[in-house]
C-alpha positions in Angstrom: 64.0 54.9 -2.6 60.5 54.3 -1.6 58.9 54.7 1.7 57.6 50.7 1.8 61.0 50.0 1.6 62.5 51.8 3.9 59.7 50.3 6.3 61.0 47.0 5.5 64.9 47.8 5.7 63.7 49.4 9.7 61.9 46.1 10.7 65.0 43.8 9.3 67.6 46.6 11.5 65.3 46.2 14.2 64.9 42.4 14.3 68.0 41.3 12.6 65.9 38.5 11.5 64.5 38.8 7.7 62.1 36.2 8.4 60.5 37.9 11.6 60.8 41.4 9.4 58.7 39.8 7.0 56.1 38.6 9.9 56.2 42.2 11.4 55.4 44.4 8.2 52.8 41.6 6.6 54.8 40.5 3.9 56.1 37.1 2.8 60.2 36.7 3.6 60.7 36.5 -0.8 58.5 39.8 -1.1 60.6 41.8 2.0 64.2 40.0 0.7 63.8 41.5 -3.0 62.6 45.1 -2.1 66.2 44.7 0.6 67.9 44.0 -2.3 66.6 46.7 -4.7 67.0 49.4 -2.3 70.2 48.3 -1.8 71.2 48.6 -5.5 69.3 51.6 -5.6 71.7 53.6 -2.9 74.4 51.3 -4.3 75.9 49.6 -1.3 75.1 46.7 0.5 72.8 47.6 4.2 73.2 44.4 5.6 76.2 41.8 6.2 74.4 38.0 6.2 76.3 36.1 8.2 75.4 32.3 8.8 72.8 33.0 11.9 73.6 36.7 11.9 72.6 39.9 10.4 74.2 42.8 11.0 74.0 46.2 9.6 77.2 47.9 7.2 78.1 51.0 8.0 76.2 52.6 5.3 73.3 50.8 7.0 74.0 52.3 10.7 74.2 55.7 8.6 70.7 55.3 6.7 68.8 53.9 10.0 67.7 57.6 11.7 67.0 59.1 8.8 65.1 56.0 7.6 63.4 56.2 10.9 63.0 59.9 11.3 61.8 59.3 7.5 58.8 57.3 8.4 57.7 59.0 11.6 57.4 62.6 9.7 55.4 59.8 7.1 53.0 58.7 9.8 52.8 62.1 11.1 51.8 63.9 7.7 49.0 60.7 7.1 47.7 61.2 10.8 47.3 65.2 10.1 45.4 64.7 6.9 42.8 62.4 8.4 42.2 64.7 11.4 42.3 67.2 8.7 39.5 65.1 6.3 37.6 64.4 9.6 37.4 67.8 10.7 39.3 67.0 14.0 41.8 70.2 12.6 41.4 72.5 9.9 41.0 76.3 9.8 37.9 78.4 8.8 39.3 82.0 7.3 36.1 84.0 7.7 34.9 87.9 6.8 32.0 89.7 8.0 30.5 93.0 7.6 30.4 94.7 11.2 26.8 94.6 11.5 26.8 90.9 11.2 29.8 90.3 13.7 27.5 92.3 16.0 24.3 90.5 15.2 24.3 87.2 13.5 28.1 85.8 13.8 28.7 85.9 17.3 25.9 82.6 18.0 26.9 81.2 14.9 30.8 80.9 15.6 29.8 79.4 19.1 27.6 76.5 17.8 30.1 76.1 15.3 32.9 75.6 18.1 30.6 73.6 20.0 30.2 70.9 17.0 33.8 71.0 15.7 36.1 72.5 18.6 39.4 71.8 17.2 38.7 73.4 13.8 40.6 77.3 13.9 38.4 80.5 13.6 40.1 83.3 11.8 37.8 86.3 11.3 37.7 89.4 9.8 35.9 92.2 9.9 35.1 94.5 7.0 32.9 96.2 4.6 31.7 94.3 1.8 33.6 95.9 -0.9 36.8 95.3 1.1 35.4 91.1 1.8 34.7 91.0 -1.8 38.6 91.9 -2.7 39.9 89.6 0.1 38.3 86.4 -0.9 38.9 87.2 -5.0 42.7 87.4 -3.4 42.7 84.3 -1.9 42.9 85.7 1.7 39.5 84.5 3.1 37.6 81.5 3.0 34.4 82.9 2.8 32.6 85.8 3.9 28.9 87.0 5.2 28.2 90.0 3.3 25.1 92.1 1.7 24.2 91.9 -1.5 23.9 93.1 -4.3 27.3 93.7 -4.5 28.2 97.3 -5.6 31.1 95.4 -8.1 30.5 92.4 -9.4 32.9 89.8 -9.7 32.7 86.5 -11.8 35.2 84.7 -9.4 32.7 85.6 -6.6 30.1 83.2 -6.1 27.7 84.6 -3.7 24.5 82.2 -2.1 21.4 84.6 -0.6 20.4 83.2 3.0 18.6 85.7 5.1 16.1 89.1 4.3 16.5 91.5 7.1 14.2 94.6 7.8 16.0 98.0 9.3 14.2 99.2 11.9 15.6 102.7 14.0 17.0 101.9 17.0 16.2 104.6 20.5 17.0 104.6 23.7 14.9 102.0 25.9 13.2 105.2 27.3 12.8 107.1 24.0 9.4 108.4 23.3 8.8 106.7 20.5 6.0 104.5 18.2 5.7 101.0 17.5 5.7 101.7 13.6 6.7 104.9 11.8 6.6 106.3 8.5 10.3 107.6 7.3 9.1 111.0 6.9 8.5 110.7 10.5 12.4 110.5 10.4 12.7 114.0 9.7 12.0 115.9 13.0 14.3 113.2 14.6 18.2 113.9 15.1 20.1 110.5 13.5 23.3 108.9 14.6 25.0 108.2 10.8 27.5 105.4 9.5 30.6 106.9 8.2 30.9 107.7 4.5 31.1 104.5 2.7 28.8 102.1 5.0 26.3 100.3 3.1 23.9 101.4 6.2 24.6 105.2 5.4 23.6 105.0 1.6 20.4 103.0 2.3 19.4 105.7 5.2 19.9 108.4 3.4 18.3 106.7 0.5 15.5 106.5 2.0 15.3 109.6 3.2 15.9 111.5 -0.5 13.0 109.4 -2.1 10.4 110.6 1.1 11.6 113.8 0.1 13.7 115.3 2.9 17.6 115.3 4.3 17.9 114.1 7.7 19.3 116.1 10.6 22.5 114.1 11.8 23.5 114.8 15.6 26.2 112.5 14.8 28.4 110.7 11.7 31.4 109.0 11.2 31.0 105.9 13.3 31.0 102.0 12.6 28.3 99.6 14.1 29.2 98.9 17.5 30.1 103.0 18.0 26.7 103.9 16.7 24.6 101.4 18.9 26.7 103.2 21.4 25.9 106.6 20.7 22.2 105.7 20.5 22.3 104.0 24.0 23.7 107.4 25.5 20.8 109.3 24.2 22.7 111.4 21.4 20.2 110.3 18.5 18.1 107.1 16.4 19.5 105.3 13.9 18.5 102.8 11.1 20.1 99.5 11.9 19.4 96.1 11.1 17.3 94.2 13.4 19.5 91.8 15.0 22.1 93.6 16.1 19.2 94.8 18.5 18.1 91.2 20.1 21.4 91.6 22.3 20.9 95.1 23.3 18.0 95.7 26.3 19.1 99.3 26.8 18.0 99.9 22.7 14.3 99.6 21.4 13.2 98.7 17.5 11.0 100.7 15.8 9.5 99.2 12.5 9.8 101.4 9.7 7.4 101.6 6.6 8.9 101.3 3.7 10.3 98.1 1.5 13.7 99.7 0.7 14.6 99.3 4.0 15.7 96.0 4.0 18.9 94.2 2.7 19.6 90.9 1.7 22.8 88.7 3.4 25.2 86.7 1.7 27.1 83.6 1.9 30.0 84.2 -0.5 33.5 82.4 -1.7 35.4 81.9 -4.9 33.5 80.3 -7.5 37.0 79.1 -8.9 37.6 76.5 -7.1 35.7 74.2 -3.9 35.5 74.8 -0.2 38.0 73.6 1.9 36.2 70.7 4.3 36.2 73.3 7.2 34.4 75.8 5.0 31.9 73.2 4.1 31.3 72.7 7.4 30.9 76.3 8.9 28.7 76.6 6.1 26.5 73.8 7.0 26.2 75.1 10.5 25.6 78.5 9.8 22.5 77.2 7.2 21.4 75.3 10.8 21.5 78.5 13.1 19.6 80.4 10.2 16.4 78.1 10.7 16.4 79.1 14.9 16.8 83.1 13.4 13.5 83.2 11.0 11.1 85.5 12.8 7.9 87.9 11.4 8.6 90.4 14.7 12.5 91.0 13.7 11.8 90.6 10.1 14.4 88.2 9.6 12.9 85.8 6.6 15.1 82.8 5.3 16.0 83.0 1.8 16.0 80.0 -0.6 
């Protein structure tokens, strides 16, 4: 049983006239008669009664019209969700980020994105980049903005370098602070700290070992959007990546001397097998926003 024929075995039920049937579906009346006939031997019975003048349909022919119907809509309806799908006028976008980058460079991004293809579904996640890593090897993401290198690497992950970002320490609006410090200068000055296994904490403290000192923590523990927080309430400084900063009036950047204080951000998806369309096309976009982003004073520089 094949769908063309049950197209033509509809028009015949529906015009009781083989000849119009054939004129309806764009076939010639021999073409439309045979497949009749073969579908008819196929299911074994006869559809039709051909009466001088008259068709009529058999009972077994009353019985196979709804689902022969019913058959062809869900047909039509699968075709028409592919090509929205292939156009982009549906789809679904599963996306991780690390939470700096939902705070900084996702937000903008995910709105142009909804501005070009509205109808396309945003999923996101927020994560480390170990924990990004794991979902998109698992099959669970898309793809995923995260900062390399990655502390494991993985052969099914294939990960594109886009965008060099400079820390800076983020104060208080009111802080009594310089333009440009040294990061021994960071050891008189109490720090808000990431919690133990943010990428942020290890580069800080980093830092801090190879100047030659351990920095006095007021407080630890929190993520990005808790430690922008605690800065703004006056509670300590923190090294944070410049553009989570652009958003924030009541927090101040101060540029820090020293080239390990800089990380490198990701575009990243398995390497086993393509895109989905809707992935192709957030990643297109997001390549877009990245040329409006480029900037000397936030240290933002495109990579290539």
């Amino acid at each position: 049983m094949q769908i063309q024929q049950l197209a033509y075995f509809v028009a015949v039920a529906r015009t009781r006239h083989f000849t119009r049937a054939a004129e309806l579906t764009g076939v010639s009346q021999p073409s439309l008669s045979k497949q009749i006939r073969v579908l008819e031997n196929s299911l074994g019975t006869p559809l039709f009664v051909r009466n001088r003048g008259a068709i009529e349909l058999t009972s077994a022919g009353e019985a196979l019209l709804p689902h022969a119907q019913r058959i062809l809509i869900d047909t039509e309806s699968a075709e028409r969700t592919v090509r929205e799908v292939a156009t982009l006028r549906r789809g679904r976008v599963r996306m991780g980020a690390t939470p700096s980058l939902c705070e900084g460079l996702l937000p903008e991004a995910l709105r142009e994105f909804h501005a070009s293809y509205p109808d396309i579904e945003l999923e996101v996640q927020e994560a480390g980049s170990r924990v990004l890593t794991r979902e998109l090897a698992d099959g669970r993401l898309d793809v995923a903005l995260l900062i390399v290198p990655l502390h494991n690497a993985d052969p099914d992950i294939q990960t594109t370098p886009i965008l060099r970002e400079r820390l800076v320490l983020a104060s208080p609006a009111d802080a009594d602070v310089p333009e440009r410090m040294q990061i021994r200068d960071l050891e008189d000055l109490p720090l808000v700290m990431f919690r133990e296994g943010y990428d942020l904490r290890e580069v800080t403290l980093g830092a801090c070992a190879d100047a030659g000192f351990e920095p006095r923590l007021s407080v630890e523990g929190g993520e990005m959007s808790a430690v922008l927080r605690f800065v703004q309430a006056g509670l300590g400084h923190a090294v944070v990546p410049s553009m989570v900063l652009t958003t924030r009036p009541q927090l101040r950047a101060t540029q820090l001397d020293s080239p390990s204080l800089e990380r490198v951000i990701a575009l990243a998806h398995r390497s086993t097998e393509a895109l989905p369309l809707a992935a192709r096309a957030f990643k297109s976009e997001l390549l877009k926003h990245l040329t409006t982003l480029v900037s000397d004073d936030l240290g933002l520089v495109r990579q290539r």
